[in-house]
C-alpha positions in Angstrom: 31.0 76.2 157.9 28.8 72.9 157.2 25.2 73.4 156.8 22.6 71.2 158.0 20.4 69.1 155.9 16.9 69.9 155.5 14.6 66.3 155.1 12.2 67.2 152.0 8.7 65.2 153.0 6.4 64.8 150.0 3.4 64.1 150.9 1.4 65.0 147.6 0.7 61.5 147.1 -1.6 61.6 150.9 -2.7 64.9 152.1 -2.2 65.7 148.2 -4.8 63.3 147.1 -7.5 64.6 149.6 -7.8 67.6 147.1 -11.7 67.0 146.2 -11.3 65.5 143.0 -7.3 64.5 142.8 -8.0 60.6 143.3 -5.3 58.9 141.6 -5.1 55.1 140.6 -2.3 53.2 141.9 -0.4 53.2 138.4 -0.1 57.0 138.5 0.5 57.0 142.1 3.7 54.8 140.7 4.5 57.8 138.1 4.7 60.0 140.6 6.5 58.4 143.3 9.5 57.5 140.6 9.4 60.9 139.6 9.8 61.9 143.3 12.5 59.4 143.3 14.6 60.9 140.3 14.2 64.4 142.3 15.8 62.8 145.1 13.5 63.9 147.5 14.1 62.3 151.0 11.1 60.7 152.2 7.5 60.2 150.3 4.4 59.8 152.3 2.8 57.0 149.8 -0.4 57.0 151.9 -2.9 56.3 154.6 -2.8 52.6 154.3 -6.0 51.4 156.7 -8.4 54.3 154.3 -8.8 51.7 151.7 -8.0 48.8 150.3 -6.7 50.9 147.3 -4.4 53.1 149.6 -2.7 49.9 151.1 -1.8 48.7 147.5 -0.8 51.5 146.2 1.5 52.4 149.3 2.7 48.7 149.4 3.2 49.0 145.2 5.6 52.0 145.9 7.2 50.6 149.0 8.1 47.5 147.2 9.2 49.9 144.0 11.1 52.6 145.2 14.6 52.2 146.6 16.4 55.7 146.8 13.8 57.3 148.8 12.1 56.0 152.3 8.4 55.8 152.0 6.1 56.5 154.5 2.2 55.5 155.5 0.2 57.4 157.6 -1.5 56.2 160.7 -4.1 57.5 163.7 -2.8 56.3 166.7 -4.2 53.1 166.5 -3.0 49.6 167.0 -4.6 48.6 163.5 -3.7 51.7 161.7 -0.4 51.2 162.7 -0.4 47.5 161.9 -1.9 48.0 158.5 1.0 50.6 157.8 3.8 48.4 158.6 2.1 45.4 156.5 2.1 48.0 153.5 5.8 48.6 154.2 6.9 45.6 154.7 9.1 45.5 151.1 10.5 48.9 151.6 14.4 49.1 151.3 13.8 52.5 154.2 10.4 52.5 155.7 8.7 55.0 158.4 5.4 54.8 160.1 3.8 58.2 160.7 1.3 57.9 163.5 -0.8 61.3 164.9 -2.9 62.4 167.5 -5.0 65.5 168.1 -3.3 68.2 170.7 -5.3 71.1 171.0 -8.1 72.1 173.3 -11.1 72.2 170.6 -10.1 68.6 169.0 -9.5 67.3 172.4 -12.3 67.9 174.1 -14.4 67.8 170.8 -13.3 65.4 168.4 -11.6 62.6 170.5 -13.6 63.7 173.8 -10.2 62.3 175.9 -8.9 64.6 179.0 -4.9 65.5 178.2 -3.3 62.8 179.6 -5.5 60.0 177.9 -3.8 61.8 174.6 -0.7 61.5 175.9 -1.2 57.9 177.2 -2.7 56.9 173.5 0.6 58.8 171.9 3.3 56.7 173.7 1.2 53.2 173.3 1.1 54.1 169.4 4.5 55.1 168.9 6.0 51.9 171.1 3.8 49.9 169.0 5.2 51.4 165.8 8.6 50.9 167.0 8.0 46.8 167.5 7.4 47.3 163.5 10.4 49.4 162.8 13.2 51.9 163.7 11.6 55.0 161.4 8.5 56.9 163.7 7.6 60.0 163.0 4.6 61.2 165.6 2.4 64.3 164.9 0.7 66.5 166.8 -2.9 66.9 164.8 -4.1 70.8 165.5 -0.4 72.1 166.5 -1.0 75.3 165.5 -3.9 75.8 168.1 -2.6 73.7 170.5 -1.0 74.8 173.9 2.6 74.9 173.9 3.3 73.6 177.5 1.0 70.6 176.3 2.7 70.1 173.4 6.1 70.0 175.4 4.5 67.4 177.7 3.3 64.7 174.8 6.6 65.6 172.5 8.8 64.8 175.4 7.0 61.7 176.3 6.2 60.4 172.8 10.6 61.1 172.2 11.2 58.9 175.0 9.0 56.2 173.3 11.1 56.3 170.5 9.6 58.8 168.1 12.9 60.2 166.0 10.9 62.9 164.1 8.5 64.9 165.7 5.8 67.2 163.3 4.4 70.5 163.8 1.0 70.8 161.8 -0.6 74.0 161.2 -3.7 71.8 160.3 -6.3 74.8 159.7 -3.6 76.7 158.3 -4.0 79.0 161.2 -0.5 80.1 162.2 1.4 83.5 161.3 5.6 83.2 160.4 6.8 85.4 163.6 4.1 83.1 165.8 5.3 80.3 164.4 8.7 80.3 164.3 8.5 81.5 167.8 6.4 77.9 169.2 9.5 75.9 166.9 12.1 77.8 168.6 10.8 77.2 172.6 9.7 73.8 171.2 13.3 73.1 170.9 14.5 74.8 174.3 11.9 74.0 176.5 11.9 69.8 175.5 14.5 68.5 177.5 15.0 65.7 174.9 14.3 67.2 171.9 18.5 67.0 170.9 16.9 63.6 170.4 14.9 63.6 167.5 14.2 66.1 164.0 11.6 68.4 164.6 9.4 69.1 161.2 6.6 71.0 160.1 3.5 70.8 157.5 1.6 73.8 157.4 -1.6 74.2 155.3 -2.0 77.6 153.2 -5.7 78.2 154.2 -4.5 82.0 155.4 -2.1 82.1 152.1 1.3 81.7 154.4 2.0 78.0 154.2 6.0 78.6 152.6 6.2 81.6 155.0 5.6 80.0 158.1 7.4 77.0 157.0 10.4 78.8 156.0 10.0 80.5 159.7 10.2 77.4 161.0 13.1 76.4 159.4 15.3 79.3 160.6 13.9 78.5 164.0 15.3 74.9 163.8 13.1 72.8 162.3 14.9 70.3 159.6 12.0 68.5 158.2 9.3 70.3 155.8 6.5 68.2 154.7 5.0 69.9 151.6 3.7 68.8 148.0 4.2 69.3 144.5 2.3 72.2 143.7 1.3 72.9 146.6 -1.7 70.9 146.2 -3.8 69.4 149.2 -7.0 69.5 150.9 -8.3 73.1 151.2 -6.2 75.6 149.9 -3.5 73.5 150.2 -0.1 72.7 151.6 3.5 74.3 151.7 4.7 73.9 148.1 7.9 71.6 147.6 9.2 73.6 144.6 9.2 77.0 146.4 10.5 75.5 150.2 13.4 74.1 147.9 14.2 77.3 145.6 13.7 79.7 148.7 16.5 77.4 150.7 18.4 77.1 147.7 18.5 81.1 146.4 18.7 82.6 149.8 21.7 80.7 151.2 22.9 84.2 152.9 19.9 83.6 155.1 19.6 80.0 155.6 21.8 77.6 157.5 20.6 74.3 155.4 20.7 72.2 151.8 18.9 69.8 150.3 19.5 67.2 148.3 16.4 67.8 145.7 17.5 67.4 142.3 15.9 70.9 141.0 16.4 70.5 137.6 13.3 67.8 138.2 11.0 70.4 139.8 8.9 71.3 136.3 8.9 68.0 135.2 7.5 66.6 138.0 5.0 69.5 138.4 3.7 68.6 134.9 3.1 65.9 135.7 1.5 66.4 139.0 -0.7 68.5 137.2 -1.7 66.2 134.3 -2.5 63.3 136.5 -4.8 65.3 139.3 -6.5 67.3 136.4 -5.4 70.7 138.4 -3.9 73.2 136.2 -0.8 75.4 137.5 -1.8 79.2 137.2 0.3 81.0 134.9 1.8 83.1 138.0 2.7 80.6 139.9 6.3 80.7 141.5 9.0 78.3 140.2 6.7 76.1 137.7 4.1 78.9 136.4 4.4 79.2 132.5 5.1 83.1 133.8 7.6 82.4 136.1 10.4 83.0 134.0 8.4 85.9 131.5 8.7 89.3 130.7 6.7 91.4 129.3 7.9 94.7 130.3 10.2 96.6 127.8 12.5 97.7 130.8 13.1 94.2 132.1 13.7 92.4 129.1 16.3 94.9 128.2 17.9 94.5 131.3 17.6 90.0 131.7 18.9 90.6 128.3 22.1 92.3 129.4 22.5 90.4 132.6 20.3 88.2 133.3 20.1 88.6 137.3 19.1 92.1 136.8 15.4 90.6 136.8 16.1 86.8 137.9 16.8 85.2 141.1 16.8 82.1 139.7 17.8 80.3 136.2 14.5 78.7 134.6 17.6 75.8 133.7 18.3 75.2 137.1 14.4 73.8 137.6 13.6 72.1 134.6 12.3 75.0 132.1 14.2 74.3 128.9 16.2 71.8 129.3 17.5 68.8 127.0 14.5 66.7 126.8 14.3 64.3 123.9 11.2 65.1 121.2 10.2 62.3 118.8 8.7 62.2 116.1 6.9 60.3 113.3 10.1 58.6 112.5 11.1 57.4 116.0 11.2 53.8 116.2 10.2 52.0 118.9 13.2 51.3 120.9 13.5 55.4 121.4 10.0 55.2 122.5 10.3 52.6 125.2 14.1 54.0 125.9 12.3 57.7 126.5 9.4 55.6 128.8 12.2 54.2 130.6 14.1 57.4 131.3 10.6 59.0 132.4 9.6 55.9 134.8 6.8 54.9 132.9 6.4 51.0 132.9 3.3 48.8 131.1 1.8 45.6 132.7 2.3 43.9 129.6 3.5 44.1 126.2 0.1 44.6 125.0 -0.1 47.6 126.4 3.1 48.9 125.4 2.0 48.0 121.5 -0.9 49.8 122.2 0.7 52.8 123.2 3.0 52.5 120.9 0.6 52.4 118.2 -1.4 55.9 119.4 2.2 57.5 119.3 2.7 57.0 115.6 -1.0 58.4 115.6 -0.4 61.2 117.3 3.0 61.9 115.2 1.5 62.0 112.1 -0.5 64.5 113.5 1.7 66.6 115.0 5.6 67.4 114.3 6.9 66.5 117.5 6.1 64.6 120.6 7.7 65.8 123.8 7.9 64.4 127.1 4.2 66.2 128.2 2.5 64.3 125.1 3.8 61.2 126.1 2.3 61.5 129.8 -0.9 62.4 128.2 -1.0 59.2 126.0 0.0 56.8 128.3 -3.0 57.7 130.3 -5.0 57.8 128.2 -3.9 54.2 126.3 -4.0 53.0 130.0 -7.6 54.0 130.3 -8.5 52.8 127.2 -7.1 49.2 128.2 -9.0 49.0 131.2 -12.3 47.6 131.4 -14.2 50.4 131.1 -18.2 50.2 130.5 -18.4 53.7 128.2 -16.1 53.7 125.1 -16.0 56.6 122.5 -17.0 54.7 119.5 -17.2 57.8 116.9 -18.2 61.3 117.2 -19.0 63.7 115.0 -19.5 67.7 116.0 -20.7 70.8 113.7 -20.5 74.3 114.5 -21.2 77.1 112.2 -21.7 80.7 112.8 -25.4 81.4 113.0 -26.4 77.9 113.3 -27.1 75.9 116.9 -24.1 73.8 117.3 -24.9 69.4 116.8 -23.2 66.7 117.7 -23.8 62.8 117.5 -22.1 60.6 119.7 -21.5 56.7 118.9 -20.1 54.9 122.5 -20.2 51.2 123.5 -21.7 50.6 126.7 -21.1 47.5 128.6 -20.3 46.1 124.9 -23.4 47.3 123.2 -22.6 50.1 120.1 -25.6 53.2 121.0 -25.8 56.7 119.4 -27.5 59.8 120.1 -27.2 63.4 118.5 -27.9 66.6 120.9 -27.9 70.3 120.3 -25.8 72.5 122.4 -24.4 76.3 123.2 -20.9 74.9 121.7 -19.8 71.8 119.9 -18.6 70.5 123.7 -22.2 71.1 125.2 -23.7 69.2 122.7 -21.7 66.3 123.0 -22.4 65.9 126.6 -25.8 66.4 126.2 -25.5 63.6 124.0 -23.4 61.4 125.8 -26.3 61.9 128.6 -28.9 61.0 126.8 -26.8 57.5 126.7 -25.5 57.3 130.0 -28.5 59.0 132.1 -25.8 59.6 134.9 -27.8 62.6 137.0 -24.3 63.6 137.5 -23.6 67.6 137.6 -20.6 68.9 136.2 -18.9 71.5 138.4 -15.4 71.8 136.3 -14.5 71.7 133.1 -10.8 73.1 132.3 -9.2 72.7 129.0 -5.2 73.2 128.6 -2.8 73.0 125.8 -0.1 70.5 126.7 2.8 71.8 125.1 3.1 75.1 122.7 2.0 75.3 119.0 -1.2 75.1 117.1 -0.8 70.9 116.6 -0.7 71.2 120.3 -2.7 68.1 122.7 -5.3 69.5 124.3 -5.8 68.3 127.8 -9.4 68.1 129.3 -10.7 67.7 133.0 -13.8 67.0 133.4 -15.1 66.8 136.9 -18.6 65.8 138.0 -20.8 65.3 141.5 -23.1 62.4 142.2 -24.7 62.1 145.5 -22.1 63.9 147.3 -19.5 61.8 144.9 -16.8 64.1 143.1 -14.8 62.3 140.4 -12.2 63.7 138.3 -12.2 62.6 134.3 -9.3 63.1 132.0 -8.8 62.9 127.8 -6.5 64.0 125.5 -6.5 64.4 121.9 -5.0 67.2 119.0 -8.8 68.0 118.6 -10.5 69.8 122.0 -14.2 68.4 121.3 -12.7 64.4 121.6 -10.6 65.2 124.1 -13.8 66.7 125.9 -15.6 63.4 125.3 -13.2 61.1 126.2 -12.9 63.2 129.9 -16.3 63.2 130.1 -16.3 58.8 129.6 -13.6 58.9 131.6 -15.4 60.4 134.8 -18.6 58.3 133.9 -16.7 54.9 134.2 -15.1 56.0 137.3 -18.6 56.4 139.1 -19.6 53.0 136.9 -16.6 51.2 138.5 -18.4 52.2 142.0 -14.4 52.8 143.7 -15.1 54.2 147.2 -12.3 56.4 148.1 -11.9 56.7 152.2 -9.4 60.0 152.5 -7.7 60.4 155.7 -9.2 63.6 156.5 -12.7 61.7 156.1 -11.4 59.8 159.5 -9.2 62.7 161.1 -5.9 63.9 159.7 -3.0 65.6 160.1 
């Protein structure tokens, strides 16, 4: 018997980016939607393209970009919103328009302050509108979770007849239990007398920790559309995680009557990726992409993985991404390898100078360690991209002691706004003291509420990865560096979040307006 397809929606690159802190410029937006691409993921919700002028670039950058995959923007259900959206779109080879409006009770009467059928009368004029722009509308029901169901039936039948082909379920608050919820997708689909006519979906937010669950309930009750994100990142606690929707579907085809057409072997890549960009670390124990995932500690189980592997494992580490094939360089790599390996990983430079430059800081980084692997090259093409930019704090030198018995020093040498300054600061560590002394130059009155270190790949000549992330006035930005030694890599995350205050880039998230 044929099974059904189940749509993969990625929307890491929207709801994803309202994590406090995940902001990503439009160049890494671009790294991720390729690498979305490669996974073959169905449709990729680039953004919210009226929340800023950044949002509509990047969503328009990625629109005109990707081919494979159809790329979405969000929109309220507004005549501007939706306008703005299909501007944005306008270059994509598939585009959709993903308009929304708030359904229940408490964001009804509350937030929008509109009786039941105004909602209804603002969903149909939104989607009509959308479909003057194009074919592809998807129409959410904002607060699904807490809405009433015979409601729900009246907007979703109207807004189908309007010409919405995919209709979405939100959990927004992450409210909803699996039985519950499986049970509103399943009368959802009875009681709508024209719901044969469209795909239902789901997004569910993992507030209550059941985001997969009750999206995987939903699923067996009939929905074929899951909107979820690498990592389960988002706003919150999150959304429904893409890699364990897909591996669940995938492991436990007894139970579930649908494929998808996700490249796996892409999942860890991508994830590392995911991670490296948005600064937020995978926990060890995380399903699928954890560096425990696949790990075993215990005498018993190692002697039994060791004599048949699925004594202990569901699931081959191979099958999403751990271990496989992946070209190292090294010190001896030429160039060509290097920009054939950028290539293969959808990393492309502006300009040539930029590609010499990063070029350059890989023979660096070489000679310093033995080999380079796909991790260390996303690491240093951030970071050469940073360094390119016009940035108004550069790491000039620094120089950090530490000795046991002794209060830690360092001095700090930046250029700011072109003018060579140094300090030197005492600190509890060799890392304290350098931010103390990179404040005594910047005086940013900014408070630091994360700092994370992480070893990109294994080994003692491993990168180090640093996040910094500071608040300003209610202002949380995100800083990233990357260097063999920990106490530059700390510096150049700390620059890095001080220019991106300096540059002065307001970011409007969706969920600042109302979201889905």
């Amino acid at each position: 018997m044929s099974k059904d397809r189940l749509i993969i929606f990625d929307t890491t690159l929207r709801d994803g980016e309202q994590s406090p802190g995940a902001t990503m410029d439009q160049d890494e937006k671009l790294r991720i939607a390729r690498a979305l691409e490669r996974m073959q993921v169905d449709v990729i919700e680039a953004g919210f393209a009226i929340a800023s002028q950044g949002d509509f670039r990047s969503v328009k950058a990625i629109a005109d970009t990707v081919r494979e995959s159809t790329i979405c923007s969000l929109a309220r259900a507004k005549a501007a919103d939706i306008d703005r959206a299909a501007e944005a779109l306008a270059g994509a080879e598939s585009g959709r328009i993903h308009t929304f409006i708030a359904t229940s009770p408490i964001h009804m009467q509350h937030k929008l302050r509109l009786e039941p059928d105004q909602v209804i009368e603002h969903a149909v004029a939104a989607v009509k509108h959308a479909r003057n722009h194009m074919g592809d509308v998807e129409f959410s029901c904002e607060d699904a979770g807490r809405s009433e169901t015979d409601f729900l039936c009246r907007i979703i039948e109207a807004v189908i007849d309007a010409g919405a082909r995919t209709i979405n379920i939100p959990d927004t608050v992450g409210y909803a239990i699996p039985e519950q919820f499986g049970d509103t997708i399943g009368q959802l689909l009875t009681r709508i007398p024209n719901a044969d006519k469209a795909v239902f979906s789901v997004h569910c937010h993992n507030d209550l920790g059941l985001a997969v669950a009750n999206s995987l309930a939903a699923v067996q009750a009939g929905a074929r559309q899951v909107e979820c994100t690498i990592n389960g990142l988002g706003e919150r606690a999150g959304n429904a995680s893409l890699e364990e929707i897909v591996m669940a579907v995938k492991t436990r085809q007894d139970l579930f009557q649908v494929d998808t057409g996700i490249n796996a072997r892409e999942i860890v890549p991508t994830s590392k990726m995911v991670s490296q960009i948005t600064g937020f670390p995978v926990q060890p124990n995380k399903a699928i992409v954890g560096a425990n995932a696949f790990a075993h500690e215990s005498g018993i189980h190692q002697d039994g993985v060791l004599k048949h592997r699925e004594t202990y494992e569901i699931m081959s580490a191979e099958d999403v991404g751990w271990h496989t094939n992946r070209m190292v360089l090294g010190k001896h790599s030429g160039r060509a390898a290097f920009r054939a390996r950028l290539d293969e990983l959808g990393i492309v430079f502006a300009s040539e100078a930029a590609m010499n430059e990063a070029f350059l800081r890989f023979k660096d980084l070489a000679d310093k360690k033995h080999e380079v692997f796909d991790e260390d090259l996303q690491a240093l093409v951030s970071d050469t991209k940073r360094a390119v930019e016009q940035e108004r704090f550069k790491l000039v030198l620094l120089e950090a002691s530490a000795r046991t018995g002794e209060t830690p020093q360092a001095r700090i040498v930046m250029s700011i706004d072109g003018t060579e300054q140094d300090a030197t600061a005492t600190g509890a560590g060799p890392v304290d003291a350098a931010f103390k002394a990179i404040e005594q130059l910047a005086d940013s009155h900014s408070t630091l509420q994360l700092y994370s270190v992480n070893a990109i790949t294994a080994g003692t000549d491993s990168q180090g990865e640093v996040t910094v992330r500071l608040e300003k006035g209610g202002r949380i930005v995100n800083g990233h560096g990357a260097d063999v030694d920990i106490i530059t890599a700390s510096a150049k995350a700390y620059l890095n979040a001080l220019n991106h205050f300096a540059a002065g880039v307001e970011k409007a998230h969706p969920q600042a307006v109302e979201g889905v």
